[in-house]
N, C-alpha and C positions, 0 to 999 in steps of 0.2 A: 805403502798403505796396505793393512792386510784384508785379506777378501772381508770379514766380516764389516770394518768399517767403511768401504765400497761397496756393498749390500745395503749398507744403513743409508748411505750417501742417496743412493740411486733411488731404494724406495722413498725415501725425503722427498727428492725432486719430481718422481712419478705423479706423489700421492698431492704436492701442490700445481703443478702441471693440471692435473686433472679436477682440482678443486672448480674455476670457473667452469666446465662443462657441466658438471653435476648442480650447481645453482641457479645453472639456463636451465638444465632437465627440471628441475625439483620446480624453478620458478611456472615452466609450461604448464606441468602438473596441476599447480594449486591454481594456475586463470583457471583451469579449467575441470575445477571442481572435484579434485582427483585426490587432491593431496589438501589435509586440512594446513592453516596456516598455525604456526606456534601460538603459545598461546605467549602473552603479553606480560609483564611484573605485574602487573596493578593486576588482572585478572589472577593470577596465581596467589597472589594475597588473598584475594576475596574471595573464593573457593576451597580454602584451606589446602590444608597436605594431603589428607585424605583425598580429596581431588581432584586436587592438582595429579595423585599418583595414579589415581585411576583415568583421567584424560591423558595420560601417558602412554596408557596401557591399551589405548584404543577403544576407551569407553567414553570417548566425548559425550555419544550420545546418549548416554543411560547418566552419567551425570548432568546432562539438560534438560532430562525426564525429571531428576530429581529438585530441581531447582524451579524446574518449572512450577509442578506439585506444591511447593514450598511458598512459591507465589499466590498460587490459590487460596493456599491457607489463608495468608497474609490479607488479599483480598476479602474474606469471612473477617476477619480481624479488624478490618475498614484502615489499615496501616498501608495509606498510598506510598509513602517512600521509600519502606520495604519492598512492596508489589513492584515499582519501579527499579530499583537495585537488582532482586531478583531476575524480573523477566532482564534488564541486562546482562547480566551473568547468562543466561538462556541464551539469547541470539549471541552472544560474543562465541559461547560455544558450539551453537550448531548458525550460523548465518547464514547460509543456503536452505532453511526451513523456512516458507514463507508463513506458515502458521504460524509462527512464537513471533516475531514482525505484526503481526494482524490481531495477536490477542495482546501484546503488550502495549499498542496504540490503541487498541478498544479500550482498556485500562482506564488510561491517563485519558482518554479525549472524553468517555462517556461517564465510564462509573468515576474514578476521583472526581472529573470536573461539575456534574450532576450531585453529588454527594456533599462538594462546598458550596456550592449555589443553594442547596434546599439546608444547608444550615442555620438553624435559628439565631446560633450565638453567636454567629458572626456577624457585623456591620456589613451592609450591603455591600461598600465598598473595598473594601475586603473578599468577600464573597466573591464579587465580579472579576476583582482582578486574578482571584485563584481561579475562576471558572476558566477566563481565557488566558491564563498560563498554561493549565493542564490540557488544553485543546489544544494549543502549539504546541507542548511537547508529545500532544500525540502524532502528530502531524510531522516533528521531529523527527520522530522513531521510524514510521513509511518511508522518509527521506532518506536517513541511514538505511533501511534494510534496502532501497532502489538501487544502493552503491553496488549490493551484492548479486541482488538480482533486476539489472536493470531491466524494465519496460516491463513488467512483473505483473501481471493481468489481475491475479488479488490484490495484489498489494497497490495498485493503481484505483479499483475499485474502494477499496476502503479509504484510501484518500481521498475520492471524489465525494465519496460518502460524507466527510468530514467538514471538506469546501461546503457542499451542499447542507446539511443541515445544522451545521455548530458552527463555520462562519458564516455561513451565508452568501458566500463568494462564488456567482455562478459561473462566470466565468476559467476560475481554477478546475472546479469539478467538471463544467466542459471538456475540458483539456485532457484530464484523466480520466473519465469516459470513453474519450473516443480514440484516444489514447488505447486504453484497453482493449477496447475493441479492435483496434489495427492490430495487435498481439494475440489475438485469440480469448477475450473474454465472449460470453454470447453475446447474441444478436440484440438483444434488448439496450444493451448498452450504450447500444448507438444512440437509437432512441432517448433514452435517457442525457445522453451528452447533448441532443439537438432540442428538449425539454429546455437544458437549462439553456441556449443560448435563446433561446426564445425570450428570454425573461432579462436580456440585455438592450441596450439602446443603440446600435451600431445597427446598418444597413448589412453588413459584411456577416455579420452572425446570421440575421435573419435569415439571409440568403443561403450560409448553407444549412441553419437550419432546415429551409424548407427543398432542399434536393435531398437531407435524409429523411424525412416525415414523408415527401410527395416519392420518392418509389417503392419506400414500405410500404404506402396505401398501393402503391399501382402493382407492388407485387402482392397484395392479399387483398385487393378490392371487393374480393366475395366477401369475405369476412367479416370489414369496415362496414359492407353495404348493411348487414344484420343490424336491425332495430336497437338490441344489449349491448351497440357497441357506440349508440349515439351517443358515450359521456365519457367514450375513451377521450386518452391524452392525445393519439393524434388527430381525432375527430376534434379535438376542442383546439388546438394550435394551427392547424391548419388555416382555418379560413382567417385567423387571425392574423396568420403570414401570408396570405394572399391578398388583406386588403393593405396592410403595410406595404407590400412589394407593388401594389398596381396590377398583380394578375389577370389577363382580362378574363371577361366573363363563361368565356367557352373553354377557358382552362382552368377551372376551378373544382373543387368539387361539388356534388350534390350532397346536401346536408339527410340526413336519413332521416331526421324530422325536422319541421319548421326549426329554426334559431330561435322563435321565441319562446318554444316550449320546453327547450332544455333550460333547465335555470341550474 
């Protein structure tokens, strides 16, 4: 065999030899946000050539800028399944941006689903059932984007947001609240997650509602004490969860003005 076809031979075997090392390195990489992942057929379609050559090129993210942009417009246009396309082409390209996540479910949960409910020419029933399709698929889209960044302190916020006010499901937005809050959303969140379990019928919620609401007050007791604050949330849940729990009376709090005069 002459040297050259023993060279070829050898780097052949080298360069598949080495192949699984390089797909464990490459794979570490991209958990961990280092290395973007390929982009997809169906993505490469819908992005064009143009694109597609510049997300090659290392410009994923100035083509998610422009797609984003492009959503916007769409948005002004009142063309939801546009605005929906779009902002996916957006997060498919950057999915570790939890912004393009957070405005592509504000989208679809508030403005499309608010935009078909207040339409005249629609039959009600009509209306409703787009109202609460585009509410789950906003709620869809948080979900996907929690793949990428799990336990995602915005991205949990605005889900809770969503439970809370467009389903109505206080329970979920508990969950995500306080959720967030164990991740580093602020401090109010909590608060906010122990609002909604208040507003459940289980003994198990009340109760932890009321260890988050009772050492907020006992860590800002001066605060609560203030007059201005007689018509806070936790001045008003409070004593609510202490006559449901049986609290006795020397563990309760003191109301900052009579109960009958708050209305």
């Amino acid at each position: 065999m002459s040297r050259k076809l023993i060279g070829l031979f050898l780097f052949v075997v080298f360069g598949l030899a080495k192949l699984p090392v390089e797909d464990r390195v490459l794979g570490s990489l991209r958990e961990q946000n280092l290395v973007e992942a390929p982009l997809n057929l169906e993505l490469r379609e819908s992005i064009g050539q143009m694109g597609f050559a510049a997300s090659l090129g290392g410009l994923r993210s100035l083509v998610a800028s422009i797609t984003y942009l492009q959503a916007y417009v769409a948005f002004e246009d009142v063309d939801w399944g546009r605005v929906d396309s779009l902002m996916t082409l957006t997060t498919r390209l950057q999915p570790h941006e939890p912004e393009y996540w957070g405005d592509a479910s504000w989208h679809m949960a508030y403005n499309a689903a608010s935009n078909y409910m207040n339409n005249p020419d629609l039959r009600f029933a009509i209306r409703n059932k787009l109202f609460r399709d585009y509410i789950q698929r906003g709620i869809d889209i948080l979900d996907e984007g929690l793949l990428y960044l799990p336990n995602n302190p915005q991205l949990l916020t605005r889900l809770g947001d969503i439970y809370r006010d467009r389903q109505v499901d206080h329970r979920k937005a508990a969950y995500c609240y306080l959720t967030a809050a164990a991740h580093g959303a602020k401090d109010y969140y909590k608060r906010m997650g122990a609002y909604q379990l208040v507003l459940l019928d289980d003994r198990d919620s009340w109760e932890k509602a009321y260890a988050i609401l009772k050492k907020d007050y006992d860590e800002h007791k001066s605060v609560y004490e203030r007059k201005d604050m007689a018509r806070s949330s936790v001045m008003r849940d409070l004593p609510i969860l202490e006559q449901r729990l049986n609290i006795p009376a020397d563990k309760r709090i003191k109301p900052v003005v009579p109960l009958y005069l708050i209305k």
